[in-house]
BALOLO-518295 format. One record per residue (C-alpha): z, y, x; residue number from 1. Coordinates in nm, 4 decimals, m for minus. Layout:
# residues N
Z_Y_X_num
Z_Y_X_NUM
...
This chain:
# residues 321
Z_Y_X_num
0.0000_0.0000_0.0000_1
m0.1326_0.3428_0.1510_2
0.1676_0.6177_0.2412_3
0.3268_0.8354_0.4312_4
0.6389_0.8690_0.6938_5
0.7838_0.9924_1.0124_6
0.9174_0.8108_1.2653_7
0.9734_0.9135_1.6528_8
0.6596_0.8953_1.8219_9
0.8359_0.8048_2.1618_10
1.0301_0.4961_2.0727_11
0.7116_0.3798_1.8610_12
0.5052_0.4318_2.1773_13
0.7585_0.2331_2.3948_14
0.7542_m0.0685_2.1416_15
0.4300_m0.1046_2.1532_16
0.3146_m0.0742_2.4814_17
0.5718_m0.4034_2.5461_18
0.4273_m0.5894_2.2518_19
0.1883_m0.8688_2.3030_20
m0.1753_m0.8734_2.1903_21
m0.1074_m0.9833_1.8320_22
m0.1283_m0.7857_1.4988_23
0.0989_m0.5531_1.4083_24
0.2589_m0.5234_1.0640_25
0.4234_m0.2059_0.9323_26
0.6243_m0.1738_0.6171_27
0.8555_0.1099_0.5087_28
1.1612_0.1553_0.2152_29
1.2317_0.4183_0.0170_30
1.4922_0.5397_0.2688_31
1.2064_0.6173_0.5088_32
1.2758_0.2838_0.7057_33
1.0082_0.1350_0.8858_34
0.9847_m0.2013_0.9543_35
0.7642_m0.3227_1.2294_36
0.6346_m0.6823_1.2870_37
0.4425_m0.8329_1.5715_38
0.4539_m1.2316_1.6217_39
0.8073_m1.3366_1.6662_40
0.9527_m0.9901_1.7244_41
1.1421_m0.7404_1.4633_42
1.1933_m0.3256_1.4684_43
1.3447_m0.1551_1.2245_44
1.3031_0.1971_1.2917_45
1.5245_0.4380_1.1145_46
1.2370_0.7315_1.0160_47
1.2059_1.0787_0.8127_48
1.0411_1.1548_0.5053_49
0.6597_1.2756_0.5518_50
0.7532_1.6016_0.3826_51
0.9363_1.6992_0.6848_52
0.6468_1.6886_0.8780_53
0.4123_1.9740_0.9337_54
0.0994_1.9493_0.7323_55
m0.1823_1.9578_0.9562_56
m0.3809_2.1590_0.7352_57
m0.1211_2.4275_0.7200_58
m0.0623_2.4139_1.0662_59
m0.4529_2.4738_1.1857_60
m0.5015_2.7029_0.8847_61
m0.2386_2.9591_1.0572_62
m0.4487_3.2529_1.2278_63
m0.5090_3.2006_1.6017_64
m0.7160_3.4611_1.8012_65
m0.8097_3.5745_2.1167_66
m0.9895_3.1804_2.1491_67
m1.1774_3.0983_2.4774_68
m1.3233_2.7557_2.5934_69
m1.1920_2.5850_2.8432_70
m1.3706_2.3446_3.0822_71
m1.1976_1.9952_3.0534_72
m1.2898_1.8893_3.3772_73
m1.1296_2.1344_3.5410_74
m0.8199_2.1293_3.3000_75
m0.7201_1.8193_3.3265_76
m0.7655_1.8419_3.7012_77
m0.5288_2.1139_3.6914_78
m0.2580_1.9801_3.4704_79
m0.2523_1.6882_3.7468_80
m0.2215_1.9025_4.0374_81
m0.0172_2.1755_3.9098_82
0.2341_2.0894_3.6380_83
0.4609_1.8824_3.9051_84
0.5714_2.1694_4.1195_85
0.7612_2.2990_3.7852_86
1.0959_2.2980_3.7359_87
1.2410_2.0066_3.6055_88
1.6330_2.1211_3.5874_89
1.6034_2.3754_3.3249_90
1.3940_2.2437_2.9936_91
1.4730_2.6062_2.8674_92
1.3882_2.7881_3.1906_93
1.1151_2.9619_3.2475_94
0.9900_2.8070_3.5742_95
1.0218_2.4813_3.3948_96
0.7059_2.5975_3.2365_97
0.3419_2.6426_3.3577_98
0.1530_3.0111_3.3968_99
m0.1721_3.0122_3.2432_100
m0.3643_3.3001_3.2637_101
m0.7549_3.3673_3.2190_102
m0.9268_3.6916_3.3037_103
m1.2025_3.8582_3.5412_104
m1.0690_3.6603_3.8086_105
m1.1262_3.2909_3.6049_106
m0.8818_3.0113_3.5042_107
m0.5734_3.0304_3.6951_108
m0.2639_2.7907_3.6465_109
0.0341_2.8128_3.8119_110
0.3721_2.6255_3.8703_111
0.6557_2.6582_4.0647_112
1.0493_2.5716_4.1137_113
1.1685_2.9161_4.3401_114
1.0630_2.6462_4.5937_115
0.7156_2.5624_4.6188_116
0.4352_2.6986_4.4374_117
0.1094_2.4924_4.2805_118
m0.2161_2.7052_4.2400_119
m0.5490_2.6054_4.1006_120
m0.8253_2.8594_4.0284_121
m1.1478_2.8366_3.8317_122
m1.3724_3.1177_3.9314_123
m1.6487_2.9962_3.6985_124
m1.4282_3.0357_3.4144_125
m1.3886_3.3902_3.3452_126
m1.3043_3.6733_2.9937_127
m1.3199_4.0160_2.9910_128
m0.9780_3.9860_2.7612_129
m0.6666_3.8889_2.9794_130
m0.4501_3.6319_2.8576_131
m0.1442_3.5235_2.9983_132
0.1158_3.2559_2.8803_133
0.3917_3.0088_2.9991_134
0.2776_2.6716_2.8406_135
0.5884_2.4271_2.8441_136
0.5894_2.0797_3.1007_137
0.5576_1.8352_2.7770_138
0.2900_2.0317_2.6913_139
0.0757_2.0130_2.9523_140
0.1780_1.6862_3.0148_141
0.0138_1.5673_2.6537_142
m0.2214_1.7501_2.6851_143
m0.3136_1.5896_3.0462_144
m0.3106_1.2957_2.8613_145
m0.5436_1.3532_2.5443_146
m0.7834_1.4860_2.7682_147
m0.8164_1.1804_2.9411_148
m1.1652_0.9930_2.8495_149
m1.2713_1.2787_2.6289_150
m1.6564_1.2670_2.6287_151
m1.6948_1.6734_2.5362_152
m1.7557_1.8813_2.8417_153
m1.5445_2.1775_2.7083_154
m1.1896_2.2517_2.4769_155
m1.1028_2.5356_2.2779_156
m0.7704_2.7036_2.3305_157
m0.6704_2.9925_2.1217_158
m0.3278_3.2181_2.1098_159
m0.1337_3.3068_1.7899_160
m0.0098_3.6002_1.8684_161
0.2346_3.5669_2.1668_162
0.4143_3.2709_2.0232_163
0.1842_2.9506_2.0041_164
m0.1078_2.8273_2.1216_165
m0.3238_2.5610_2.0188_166
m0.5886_2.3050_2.2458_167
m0.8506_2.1343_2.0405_168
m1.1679_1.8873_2.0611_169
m1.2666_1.6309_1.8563_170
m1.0134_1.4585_1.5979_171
m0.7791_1.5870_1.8775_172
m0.5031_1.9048_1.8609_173
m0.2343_1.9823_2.0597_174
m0.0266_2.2778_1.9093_175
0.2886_2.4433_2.0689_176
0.5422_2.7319_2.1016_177
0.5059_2.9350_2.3761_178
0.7742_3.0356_2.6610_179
0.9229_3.3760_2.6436_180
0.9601_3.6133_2.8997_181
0.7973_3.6983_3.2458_182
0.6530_3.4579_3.5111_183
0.7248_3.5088_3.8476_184
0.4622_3.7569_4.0238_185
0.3690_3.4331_4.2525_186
0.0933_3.5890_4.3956_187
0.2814_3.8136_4.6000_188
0.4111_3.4976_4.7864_189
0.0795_3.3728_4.9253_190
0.0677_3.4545_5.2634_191
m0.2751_3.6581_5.3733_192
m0.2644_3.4957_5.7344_193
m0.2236_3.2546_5.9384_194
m0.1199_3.1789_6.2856_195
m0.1692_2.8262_6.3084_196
m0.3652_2.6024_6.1550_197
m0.4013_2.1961_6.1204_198
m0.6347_1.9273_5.9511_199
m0.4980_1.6095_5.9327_200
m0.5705_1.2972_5.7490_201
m0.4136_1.2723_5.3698_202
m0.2664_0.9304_5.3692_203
m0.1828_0.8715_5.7536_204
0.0636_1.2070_5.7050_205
0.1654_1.0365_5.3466_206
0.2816_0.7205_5.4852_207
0.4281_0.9407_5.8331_208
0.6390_1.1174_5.5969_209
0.7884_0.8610_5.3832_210
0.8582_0.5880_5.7080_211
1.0316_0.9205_5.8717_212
1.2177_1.0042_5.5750_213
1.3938_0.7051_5.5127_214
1.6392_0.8466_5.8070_215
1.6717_1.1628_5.6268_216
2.0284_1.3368_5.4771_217
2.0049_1.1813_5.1465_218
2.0904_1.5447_5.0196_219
1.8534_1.7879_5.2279_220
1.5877_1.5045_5.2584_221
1.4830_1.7588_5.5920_222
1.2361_1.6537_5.8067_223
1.0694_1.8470_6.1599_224
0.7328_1.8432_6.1968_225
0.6206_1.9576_6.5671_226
0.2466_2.0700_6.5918_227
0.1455_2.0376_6.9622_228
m0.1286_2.2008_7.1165_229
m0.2561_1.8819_7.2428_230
m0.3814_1.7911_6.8545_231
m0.0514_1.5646_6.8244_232
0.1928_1.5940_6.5456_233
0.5583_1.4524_6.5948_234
0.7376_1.3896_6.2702_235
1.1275_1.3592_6.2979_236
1.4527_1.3415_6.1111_237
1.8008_1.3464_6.2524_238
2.1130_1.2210_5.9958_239
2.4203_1.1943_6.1952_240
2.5910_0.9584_5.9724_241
2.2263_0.7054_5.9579_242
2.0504_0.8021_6.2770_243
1.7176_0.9317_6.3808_244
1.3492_0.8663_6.3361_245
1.0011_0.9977_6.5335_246
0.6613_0.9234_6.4611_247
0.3524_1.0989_6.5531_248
m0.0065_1.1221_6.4566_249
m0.3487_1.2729_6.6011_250
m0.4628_1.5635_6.4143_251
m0.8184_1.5846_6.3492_252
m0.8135_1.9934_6.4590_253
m0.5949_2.2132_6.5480_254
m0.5835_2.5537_6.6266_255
m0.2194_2.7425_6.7578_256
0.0213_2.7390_6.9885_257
0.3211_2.4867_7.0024_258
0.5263_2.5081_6.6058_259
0.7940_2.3479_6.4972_260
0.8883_2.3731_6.0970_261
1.0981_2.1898_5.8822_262
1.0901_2.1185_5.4743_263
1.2505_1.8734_5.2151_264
1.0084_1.6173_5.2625_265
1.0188_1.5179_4.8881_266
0.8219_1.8501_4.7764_267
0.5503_1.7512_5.0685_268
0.5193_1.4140_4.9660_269
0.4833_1.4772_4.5972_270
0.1909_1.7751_4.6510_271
0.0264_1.4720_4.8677_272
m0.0012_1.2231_4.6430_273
m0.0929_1.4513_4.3779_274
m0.4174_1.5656_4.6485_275
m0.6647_1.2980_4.5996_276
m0.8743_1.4351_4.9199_277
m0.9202_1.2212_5.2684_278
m0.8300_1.5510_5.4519_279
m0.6111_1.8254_5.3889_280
m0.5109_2.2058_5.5683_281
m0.1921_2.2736_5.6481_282
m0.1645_2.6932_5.7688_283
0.1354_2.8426_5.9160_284
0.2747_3.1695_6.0697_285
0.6210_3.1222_6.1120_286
0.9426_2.8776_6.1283_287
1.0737_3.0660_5.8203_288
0.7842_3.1448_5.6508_289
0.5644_2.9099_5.3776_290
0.3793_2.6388_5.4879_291
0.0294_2.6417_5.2669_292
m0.1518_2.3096_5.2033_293
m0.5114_2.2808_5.0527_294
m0.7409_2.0160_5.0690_295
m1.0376_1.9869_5.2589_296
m1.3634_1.9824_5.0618_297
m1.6618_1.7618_5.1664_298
m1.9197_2.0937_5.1586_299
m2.1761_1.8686_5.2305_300
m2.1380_1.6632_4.9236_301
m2.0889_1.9199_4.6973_302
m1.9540_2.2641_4.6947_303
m1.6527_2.3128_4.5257_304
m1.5891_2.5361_4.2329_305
m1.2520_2.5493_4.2250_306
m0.9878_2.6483_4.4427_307
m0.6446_2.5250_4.5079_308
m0.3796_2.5696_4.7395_309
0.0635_2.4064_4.7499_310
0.2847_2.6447_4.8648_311
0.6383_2.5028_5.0371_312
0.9171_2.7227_5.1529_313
1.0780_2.5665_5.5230_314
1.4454_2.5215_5.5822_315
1.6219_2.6492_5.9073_316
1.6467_2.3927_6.1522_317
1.9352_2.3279_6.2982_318
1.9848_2.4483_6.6984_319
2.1796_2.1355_6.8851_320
2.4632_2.2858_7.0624_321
């Protein structure tokens, strides 16, 4: 018999994705109680009546402006390599959202914790009418994932006012309150120069990192890196209570004197799994000042037509006395 009900979308979700390849059966009560069959096994799900539930039509009849199109692609792409430098601490914060802005300058999306920064640009994607919003971490996290396998080259996004705004393609919508208040002026942070610079191979300094860390303070998770002028990097970390570890790489250029710099390796590791490039950039000026990671585009391939770049603030090292 047709009908209607709500139930939590996450604990359905979970069920099934454990549930063998069998039918599944779904009855409800009057008291909005689902019950859900699947060979052997038995759910009952405690739900809400469908009148509870915003009515789609009333929802996408409300009057959203200012709409642009957005290039999926590039979107999605962005919601991968962005969203994770957000802060995760504060759901209410505004850092624990992600800056989305489009203007004269393109698409630009932007997260960061106070501690590291994630940038992506889309210089092919620009409006004469500036928009700029905070769109919360769930959010671009579903929407990350409902863009996944779309066929459609391009999604409309459009702003109610300064509260809401809504993604949508095909038999797909993703509606949601905004953040309020002011993101950070990040772009004041990006440093114009450089005094060193290094390419190095993704997943050799991925899997330095992680053997080096596993001697790191389980609180600071610091490591040293030590660029040498003979193309040689030296990875260390030094825990009093666990011990120390070294390992070194070649780098495949590098231009600079002798640098030492040191970072919670966590942040570094996450931005490099995240990069899904054989080579990355690492530029630096300074012991205390950020350490900027790109990757390294194969221009030979195929230009690219977006830019992106990982910001990560350094720790002092300590001096051994």
């Amino acid at each position: 018999v047709p009908g209607e009900i709500t139930i939590p979308a996450q604990k359905l979700q979970e069920l099934t994705s454990r549930l063998p390849r069998l039918d599944v059966t779904l009855n409800c009560t009057d008291k909005a109680q689902v019950t859900l069959l699947c060979g052997r096994s038995r759910f009952e799900i405690k739900g809400l009546s469908s009148e509870q539930f915003p009515k789609d039509n009333l929802l996408l009849s409300r009057q959203f402006e200012d709409g642009f199109k957005l290039p999926i692609k590039h979107l999605e792409h962005a919601c991968q390599m962005v969203s994770f430098a957000s802060d995760k601490r504060e759901v209410n914060s505004i850092l624990n959202g992600i800056c989305l802005e489009i203007s004269e300058r393109g698409l630009e999306m932007a997260a960061t914790d106070g501690t590291r920064l994630a940038y992506y640009l889309v210089p092919g994607c620009k409006s004469e009418n500036n928009q700029k919003v905070i769109v919360p971490f769930r959010t671009i996290n579903e929407l990350a994932r409902i863009l996944n396998g779309l066929e459609e080259s391009d999604i409309e996004c459009s702003f109610m006012e300064s509260t809401q705004i809504i993604f949508k393609a095909p038999n797909r919508h993703v509606v949601s309150s905004l953040v309020e208040g002011t993101y950070p002026k990040y772009q004041q942070l990006i440093p114009s120069s450089h005094s060193q610079r290094a390419v190095l191979d993704r997943a050799e300094l991925l899997s330095t990192l992680e053997r080096v860390s596993v001697l790191a303070n389980e609180r600071t998770k610091v490591v040293k890196l030590l660029f040498e002028e003979i193309g040689v990097l030296k990875v260390s970390a030094n825990t009093p209570d666990l011990g120390e570890a070294e390992d070194q790489m070649d780098m495949l250029e590098y231009s600079g004197q002798d640098f030492a710099i040191a970072f919670n390796v966590n942040y570094m590791v996450e931005c490099l799994k995240n990069l899904n490039y054989q080579k990355v950039e690492l530029t630096m000026s300074e012991s205390l000042k950020p350490i900027i990671v790109k990757p390294v585009f194969d221009e030979a391939k195929q230009a690219p037509d977006f830019e992106y770049l990982y910001l990560l603030m350094p720790v002092q090292m300590r001096v051994a006395g």
